[in-house]
C-alpha positions in Angstrom: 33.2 -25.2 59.2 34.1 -27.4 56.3 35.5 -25.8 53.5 37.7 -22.6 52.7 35.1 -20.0 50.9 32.6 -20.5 54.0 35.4 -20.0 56.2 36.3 -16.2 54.9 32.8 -15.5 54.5 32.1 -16.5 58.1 35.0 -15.1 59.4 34.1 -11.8 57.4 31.2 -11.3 59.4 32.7 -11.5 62.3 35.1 -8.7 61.3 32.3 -6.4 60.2 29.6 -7.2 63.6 31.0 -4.2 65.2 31.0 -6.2 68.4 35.1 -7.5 69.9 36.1 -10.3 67.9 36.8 -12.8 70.7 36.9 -16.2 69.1 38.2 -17.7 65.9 37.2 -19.5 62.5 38.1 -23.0 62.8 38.5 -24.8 60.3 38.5 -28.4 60.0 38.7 -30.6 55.8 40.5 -34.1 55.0 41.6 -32.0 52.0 40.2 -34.5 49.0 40.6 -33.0 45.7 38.2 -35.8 44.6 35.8 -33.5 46.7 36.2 -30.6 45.1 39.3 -29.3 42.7 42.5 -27.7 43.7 41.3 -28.4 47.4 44.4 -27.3 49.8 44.8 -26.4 53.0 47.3 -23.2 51.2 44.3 -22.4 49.4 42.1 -21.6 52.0 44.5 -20.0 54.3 45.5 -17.5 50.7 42.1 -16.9 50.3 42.0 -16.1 54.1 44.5 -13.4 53.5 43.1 -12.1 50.4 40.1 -11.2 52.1 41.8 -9.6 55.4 41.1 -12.0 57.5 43.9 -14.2 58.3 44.4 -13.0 62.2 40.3 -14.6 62.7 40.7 -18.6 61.0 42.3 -21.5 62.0 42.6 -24.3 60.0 43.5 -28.0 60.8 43.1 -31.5 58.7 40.7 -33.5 60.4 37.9 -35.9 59.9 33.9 -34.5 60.8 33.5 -38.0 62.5 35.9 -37.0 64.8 36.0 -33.5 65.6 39.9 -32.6 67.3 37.6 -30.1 69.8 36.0 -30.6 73.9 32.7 -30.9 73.9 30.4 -27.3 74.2 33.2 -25.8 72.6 31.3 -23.7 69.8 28.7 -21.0 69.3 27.6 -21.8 65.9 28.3 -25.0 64.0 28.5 -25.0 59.6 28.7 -27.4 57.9 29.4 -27.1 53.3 29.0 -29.2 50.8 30.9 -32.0 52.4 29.0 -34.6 54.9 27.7 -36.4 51.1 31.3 -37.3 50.8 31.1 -39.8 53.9 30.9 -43.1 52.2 29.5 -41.0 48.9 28.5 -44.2 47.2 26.4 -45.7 50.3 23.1 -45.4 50.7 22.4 -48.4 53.2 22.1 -48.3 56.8 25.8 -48.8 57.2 26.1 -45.6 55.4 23.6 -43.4 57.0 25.5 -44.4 60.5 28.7 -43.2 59.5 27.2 -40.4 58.5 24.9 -40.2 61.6 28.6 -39.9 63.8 29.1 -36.2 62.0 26.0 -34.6 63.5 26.2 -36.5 66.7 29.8 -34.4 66.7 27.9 -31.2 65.6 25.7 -31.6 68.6 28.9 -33.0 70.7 30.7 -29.5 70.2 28.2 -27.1 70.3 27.1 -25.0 73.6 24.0 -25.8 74.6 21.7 -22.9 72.5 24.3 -23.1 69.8 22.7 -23.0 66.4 23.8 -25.4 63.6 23.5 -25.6 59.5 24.0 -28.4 57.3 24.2 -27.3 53.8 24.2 -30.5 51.1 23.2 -31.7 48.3 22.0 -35.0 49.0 21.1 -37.1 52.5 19.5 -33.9 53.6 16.1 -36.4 54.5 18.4 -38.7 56.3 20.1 -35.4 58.4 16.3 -34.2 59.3 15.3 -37.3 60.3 18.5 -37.9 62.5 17.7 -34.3 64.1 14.8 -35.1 64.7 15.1 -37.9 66.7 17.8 -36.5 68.6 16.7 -35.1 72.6 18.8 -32.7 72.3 18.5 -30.6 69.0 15.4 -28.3 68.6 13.9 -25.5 66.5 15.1 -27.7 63.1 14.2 -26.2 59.9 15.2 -27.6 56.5 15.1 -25.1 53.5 15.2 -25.0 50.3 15.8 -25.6 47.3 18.6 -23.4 46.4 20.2 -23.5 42.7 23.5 -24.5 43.1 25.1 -26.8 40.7 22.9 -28.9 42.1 19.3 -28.2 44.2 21.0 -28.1 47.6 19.2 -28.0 51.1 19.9 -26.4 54.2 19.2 -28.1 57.6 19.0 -26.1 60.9 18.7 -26.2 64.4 19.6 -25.8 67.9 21.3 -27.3 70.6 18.9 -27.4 73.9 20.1 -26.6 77.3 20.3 -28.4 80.8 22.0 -31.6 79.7 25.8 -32.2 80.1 27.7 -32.2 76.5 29.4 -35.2 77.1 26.0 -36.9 78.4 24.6 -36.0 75.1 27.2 -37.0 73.1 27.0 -40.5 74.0 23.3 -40.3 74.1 23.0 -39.5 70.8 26.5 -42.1 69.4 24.2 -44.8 71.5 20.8 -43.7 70.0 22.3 -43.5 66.4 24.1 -46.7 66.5 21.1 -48.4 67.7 19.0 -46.7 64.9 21.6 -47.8 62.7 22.1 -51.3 63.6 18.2 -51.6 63.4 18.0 -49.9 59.9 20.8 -52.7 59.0 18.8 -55.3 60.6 15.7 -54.7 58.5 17.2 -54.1 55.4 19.4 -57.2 56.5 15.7 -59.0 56.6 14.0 -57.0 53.7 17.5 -58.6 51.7 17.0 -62.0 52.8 13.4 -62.0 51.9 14.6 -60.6 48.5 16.8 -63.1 48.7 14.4 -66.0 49.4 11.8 -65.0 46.8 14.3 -64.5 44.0 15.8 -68.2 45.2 12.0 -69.9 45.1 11.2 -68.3 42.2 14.2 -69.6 40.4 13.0 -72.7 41.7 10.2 -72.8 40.9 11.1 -71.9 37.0 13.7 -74.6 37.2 10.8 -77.5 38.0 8.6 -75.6 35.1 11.6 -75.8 32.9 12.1 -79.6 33.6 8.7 -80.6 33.8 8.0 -78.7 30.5 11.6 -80.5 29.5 10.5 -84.1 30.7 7.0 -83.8 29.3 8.6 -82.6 26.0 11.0 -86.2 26.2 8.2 -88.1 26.8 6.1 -86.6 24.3 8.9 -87.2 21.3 10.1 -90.2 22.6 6.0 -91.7 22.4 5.7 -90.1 19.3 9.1 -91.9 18.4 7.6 -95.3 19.5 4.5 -94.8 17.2 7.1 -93.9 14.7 9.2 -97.1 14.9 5.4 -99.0 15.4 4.4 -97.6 12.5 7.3 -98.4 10.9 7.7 -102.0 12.1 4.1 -102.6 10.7 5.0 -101.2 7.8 7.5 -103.5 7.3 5.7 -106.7 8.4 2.9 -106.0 5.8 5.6 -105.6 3.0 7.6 -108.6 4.0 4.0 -110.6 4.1 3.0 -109.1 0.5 6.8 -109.6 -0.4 6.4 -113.9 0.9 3.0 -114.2 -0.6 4.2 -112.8 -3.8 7.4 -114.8 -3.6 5.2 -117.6 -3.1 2.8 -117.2 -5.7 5.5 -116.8 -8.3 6.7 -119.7 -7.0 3.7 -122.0 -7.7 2.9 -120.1 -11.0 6.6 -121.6 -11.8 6.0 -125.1 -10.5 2.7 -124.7 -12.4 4.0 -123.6 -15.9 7.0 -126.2 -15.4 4.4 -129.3 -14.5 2.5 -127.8 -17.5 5.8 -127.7 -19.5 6.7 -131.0 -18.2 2.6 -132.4 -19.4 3.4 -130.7 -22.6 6.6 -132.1 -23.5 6.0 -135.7 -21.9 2.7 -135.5 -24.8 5.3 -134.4 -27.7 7.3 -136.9 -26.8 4.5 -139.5 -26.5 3.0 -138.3 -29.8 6.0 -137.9 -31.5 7.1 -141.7 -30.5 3.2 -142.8 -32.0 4.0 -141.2 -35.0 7.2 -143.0 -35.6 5.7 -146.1 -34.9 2.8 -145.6 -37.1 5.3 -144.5 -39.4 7.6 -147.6 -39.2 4.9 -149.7 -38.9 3.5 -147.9 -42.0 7.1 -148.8 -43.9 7.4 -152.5 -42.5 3.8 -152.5 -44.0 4.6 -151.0 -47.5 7.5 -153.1 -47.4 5.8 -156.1 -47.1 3.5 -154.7 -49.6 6.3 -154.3 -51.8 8.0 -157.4 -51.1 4.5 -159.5 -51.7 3.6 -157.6 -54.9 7.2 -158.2 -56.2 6.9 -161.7 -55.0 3.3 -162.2 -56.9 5.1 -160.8 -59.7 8.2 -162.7 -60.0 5.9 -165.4 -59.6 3.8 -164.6 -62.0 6.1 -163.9 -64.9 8.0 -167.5 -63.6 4.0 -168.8 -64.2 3.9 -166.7 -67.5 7.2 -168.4 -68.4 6.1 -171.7 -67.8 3.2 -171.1 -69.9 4.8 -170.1 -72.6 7.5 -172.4 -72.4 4.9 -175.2 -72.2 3.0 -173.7 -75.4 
């Protein structure tokens, strides 16, 4: 019996059967407070005496995987509120067969016909199931829910007769461990599988992510090219325009300065005619001059004469 409150209750009943006590309580707890608050072996044994009946309970610290008793050594097996604490935050196989070595003790102490009760508050599937499948537990009945401070179950049975208690013991430690070790085998499997998928899927987003990646590259490094193509052309039809216009300046130049050249050589030219014409024009008036002062000296010398000779 696991716990102090379903001790003195059960060792209550006893007192009031009317039949001779014969037997005792026991007790067994690891004493976690963690469990359940102010949890102390004092506790239970004051309550024990509280209630009148110290003289019928026996308390001792030990471990429900391992219960300190011979095999066939009880008429009625209870267990409270406590097999959930066995690796309370496992619910793998590894778990469950920890778990699993509690009842196999259950069945290990009982007499054969000895009734059992599992009372919890989760893992009560897992407890049926194990009961179930053991040779050597009948009549099981699981009921419930009941309103504690949490919907709690109640798993029942008994312990058959005709096979040794030792024999089914280790029948049941060999059947659970095997049960166990095959429950850890296909979540082992179903985990890898997980495993696998998760690893080919990643995979398989990582070649999407750098095929989408290496198509995106190439996509901005053609676009790039046509960009610097573009650009390139661009530049050769401007640097063409920019020669021919170069060049056509060019020869507009040569052509305004042969034009210019045309145009002064003719100034030149004409202005030189003109100052010809124009010397030859004095040298002629000159001449002019000189002859019409000659015919005149020579005439008033003739006019002289003349009148000299009258």
């Amino acid at each position: 019996v696991h716990g102090g409150i379903v001790m003195v209750e059960a060792a209550k009943r006893l007192k009031s059967s009317g039949s001779p006590v014969t037997g005792k309580i026991h007790c067994i707890d690891i004493w976690r407070e963690k469990d359940q608050y102010d949890n102390k072996e004092n506790n239970a044994l004051q309550n024990a005496r509280l209630e009148g009946v110290p003289d019928l309970v026996k308390i001792q610290t030990a471990d429900a995987r391992k219960i300190p008793f011979e095999d066939a050594t009880f008429d009625v097996v209870v267990s409270s509120l406590a097999l959930h604490n066995i690796e309370e935050d496992s619910y793998d196989a590894a778990g469950a067969a920890e778990r699993a070595k509690a009842l196999a003790e259950i069945v290990r102490v009982l007499k054969p016909g000895g009734k059992f009760a599992v009372f919890d508050i989760i893992h009560v599937n897992e407890y049926d199931a194990w009961f179930a499948q053991n040779a050597n537990v009948d009549k099981i009945v699981v009921d419930g829910p009941h309103q504690t401070f949490y919907p709690s179950f109640v798993v029942s049975g008994t312990k058959r007769a005709g096979i040794s208690s030792s024999k089914q013991h280790l029948a049941a430690e060999a059947k659970a461990k095997k049960e166990a070790v095959e429950r850890d085998l296909k979540e082992k499997a179903a985990k890898a599988a997980a495993q696998k998928e998760a690893a080919e899927k990643a995979a398989a987003e990582k070649a999407a992510a750098e095929k989408a990646a290496a198509e995106k590259a190439a996509a901005e490094k053609a676009a790039a090219e046509k960009l610097a193509a573009e650009k390139a052309a661009a530049e050769k039809v401007a640097a063409e325009k920019a020669a021919a216009e170069k060049a056509a300046a060019e020869k507009a130049a040569a052509e305004k300065a042969a034009a210019e050249k045309v145009a002064a050589e003719k100034a030149a030219a004409d202005k030189a005619a003109a100052e010809k014409a124009a010397a030859e024009k004095a040298a002629a008036e000159k001449v002019a001059a000189e002859k019409a002062a000659a015919d005149k000296a020579a005439a008033e010398k003739a006019a002289a004469e003349k009148a000299a000779a009258e």
